[in-house]
N, C-alpha and C positions, 0 to 999 in steps of 0.2 A: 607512460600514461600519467597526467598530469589531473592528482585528485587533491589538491591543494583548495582550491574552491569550495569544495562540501561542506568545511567547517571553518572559513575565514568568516562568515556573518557572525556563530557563535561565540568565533575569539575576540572580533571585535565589540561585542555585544559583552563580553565578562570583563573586557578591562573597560571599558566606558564605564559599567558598573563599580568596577574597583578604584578608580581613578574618583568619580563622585562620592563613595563611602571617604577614602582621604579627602576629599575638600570637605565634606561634612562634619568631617572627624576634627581636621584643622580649625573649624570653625567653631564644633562644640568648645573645645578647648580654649580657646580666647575670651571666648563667652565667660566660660567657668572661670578662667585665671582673673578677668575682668570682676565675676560678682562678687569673688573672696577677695580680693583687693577692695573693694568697695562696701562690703556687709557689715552690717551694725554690728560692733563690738557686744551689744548688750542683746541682741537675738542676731546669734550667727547661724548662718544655713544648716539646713539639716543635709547632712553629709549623707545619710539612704537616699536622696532623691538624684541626684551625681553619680551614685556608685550605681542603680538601678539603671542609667542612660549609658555607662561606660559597658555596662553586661551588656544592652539593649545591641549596641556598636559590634559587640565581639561575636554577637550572635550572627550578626549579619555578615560578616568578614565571613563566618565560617561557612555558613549556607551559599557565600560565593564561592568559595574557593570546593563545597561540593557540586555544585551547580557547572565549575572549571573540571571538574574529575568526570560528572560524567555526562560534557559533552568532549572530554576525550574519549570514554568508551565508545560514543554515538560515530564520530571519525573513524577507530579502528573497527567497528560494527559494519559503515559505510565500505571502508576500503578492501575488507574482505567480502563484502557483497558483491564488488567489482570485480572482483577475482573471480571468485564463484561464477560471475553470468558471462566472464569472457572464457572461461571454462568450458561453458556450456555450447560454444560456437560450432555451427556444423553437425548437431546432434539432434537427437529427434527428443521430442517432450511432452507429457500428459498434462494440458496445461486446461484448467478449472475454468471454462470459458464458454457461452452459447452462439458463440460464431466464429466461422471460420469460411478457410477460403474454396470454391466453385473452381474447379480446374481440373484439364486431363483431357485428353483424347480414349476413349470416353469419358467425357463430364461425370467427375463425382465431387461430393462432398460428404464427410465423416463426421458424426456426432455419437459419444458414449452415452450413455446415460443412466443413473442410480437410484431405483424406485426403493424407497425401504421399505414398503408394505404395498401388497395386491391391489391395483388401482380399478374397483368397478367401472370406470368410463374414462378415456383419454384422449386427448387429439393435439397432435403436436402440427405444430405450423410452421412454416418458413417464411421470411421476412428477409426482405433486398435490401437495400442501405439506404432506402428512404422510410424503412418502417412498413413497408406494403406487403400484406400477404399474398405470397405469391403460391403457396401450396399450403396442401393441408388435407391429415389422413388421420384417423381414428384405428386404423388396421396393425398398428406397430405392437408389439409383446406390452403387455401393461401386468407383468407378473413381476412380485418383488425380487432385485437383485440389478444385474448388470446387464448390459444391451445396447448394440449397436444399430444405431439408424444411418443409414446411405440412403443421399439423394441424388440423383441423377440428372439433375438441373433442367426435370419436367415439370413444366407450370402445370396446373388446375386445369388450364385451357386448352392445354395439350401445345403450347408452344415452346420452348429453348431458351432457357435462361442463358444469359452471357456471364462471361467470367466474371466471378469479385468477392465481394465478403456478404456470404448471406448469416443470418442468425434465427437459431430455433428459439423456440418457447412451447413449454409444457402445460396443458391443463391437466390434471388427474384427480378423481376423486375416489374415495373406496367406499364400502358398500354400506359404510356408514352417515355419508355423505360431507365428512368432513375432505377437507381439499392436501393434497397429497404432494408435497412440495420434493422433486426428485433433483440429483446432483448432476450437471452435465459438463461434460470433459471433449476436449479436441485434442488429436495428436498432433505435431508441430514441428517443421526442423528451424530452430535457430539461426538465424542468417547474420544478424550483427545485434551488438550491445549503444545502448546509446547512453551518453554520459550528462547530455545537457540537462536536467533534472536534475531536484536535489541528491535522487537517487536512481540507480542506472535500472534499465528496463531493458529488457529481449527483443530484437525483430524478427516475427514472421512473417510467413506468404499476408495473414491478417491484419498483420500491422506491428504494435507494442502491445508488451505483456508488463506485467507486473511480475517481479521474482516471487513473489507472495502467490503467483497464481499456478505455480510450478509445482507439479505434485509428485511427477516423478524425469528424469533424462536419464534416457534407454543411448545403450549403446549402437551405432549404426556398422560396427563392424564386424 
């Protein structure tokens, strides 16, 4: 696997930087060898104002060469990100997400969900992949804590959703009437890694994940 890509913008982005500090540098200097060669004998330069551009220079050399250290971290940070999601290939995963995919003989689809406090009123909706609500029930557990909602990929109208990626959304409010913002989770198996990004991403039955969206990869054996 060829991860050489992910940080050639950044290396070549630090020596363009360093290559312009030297011409700069080269320049100040000619400058300066130029004005002491030339300065009035009877008011000669003040020498703090040189020595304050030679700091100014040194300071920047060094903020490059931190700025070169750590986008090496950000490379080896990358290249074991890539490990880690080819890792995860074939495995099943708790992935922090409000859509997933409609499939099965019988048609289901799985959504977790995490109220942290007693929701007085709730209705979760389902949404197709044009954004159209295609269901919707106020009848699902709205007690604080953990819960799973299965859909069965019956519309409102009583007709048969076809397979794909549908997504929920929660309203909840509690008996305060402030609004009740809950956590929702899909389970997932990993089917491939994809690298074309700056940084590598999961495929599911859903589509791409973000590694960042991984909460947990459960063993499938």
């Amino acid at each position: 696997m060829d991860l050489s890509g992910i940080t050639n913008t950044a290396s070549s982005e630090a020596t363009g930087s360093r290559t312009r500090l030297s011409d700069n540098y080269d320049t100040f200097l000619l400058l300066l060898t130029a004005q002491l060669q030339n300065q009035d004998p009877l008011a000669p330069m003040d020498s703090t104002q040189f020595t304050q551009q030679l700091v100014q220079f040194s300071q920047v050399e060094q903020q490059i060469r931190t700025n070169e250290q750590l986008e090496g971290l950000v490379g080896q940070y990358q290249a074991a990100s890539a490990g880690a999601a080819l890792s995860y290939l074939g495995k099943d995963a708790i992935i922090e997400a409000d859509e997933t995919y409609l499939a099965g003989d019988p048609a289901e689809a799985n959504w977790a969900y995490r109220l942290p406090a007693n929701a007085e009123s709730m209705t979760i909706k389902v949404k197709d992949a044009q954004g159209r609500v295609v269901y919707e029930t106020t009848t699902a557990p709205s007690t604080a804590g953990e819960h799973l909602f299965t859909w069965d990929g019956t519309k409102t109208d009583g007709s048969t959703a076809t397979e794909g990626v549908y997504q929920i959304s929660i309203e909840a409010t509690g008996d305060d009437g402030e609004t009740i913002t809950p956590t929702i989770s899909v389970r997932e198996t990993i089917m491939g890694v994809d690298f074309t990004g700056a940084t590598p991403v999961v495929i599911t039955p859903a589509g791409t994940r973000e590694l960042g969206s991984i909460r947990s990869v459960l063993s499938n054996g």
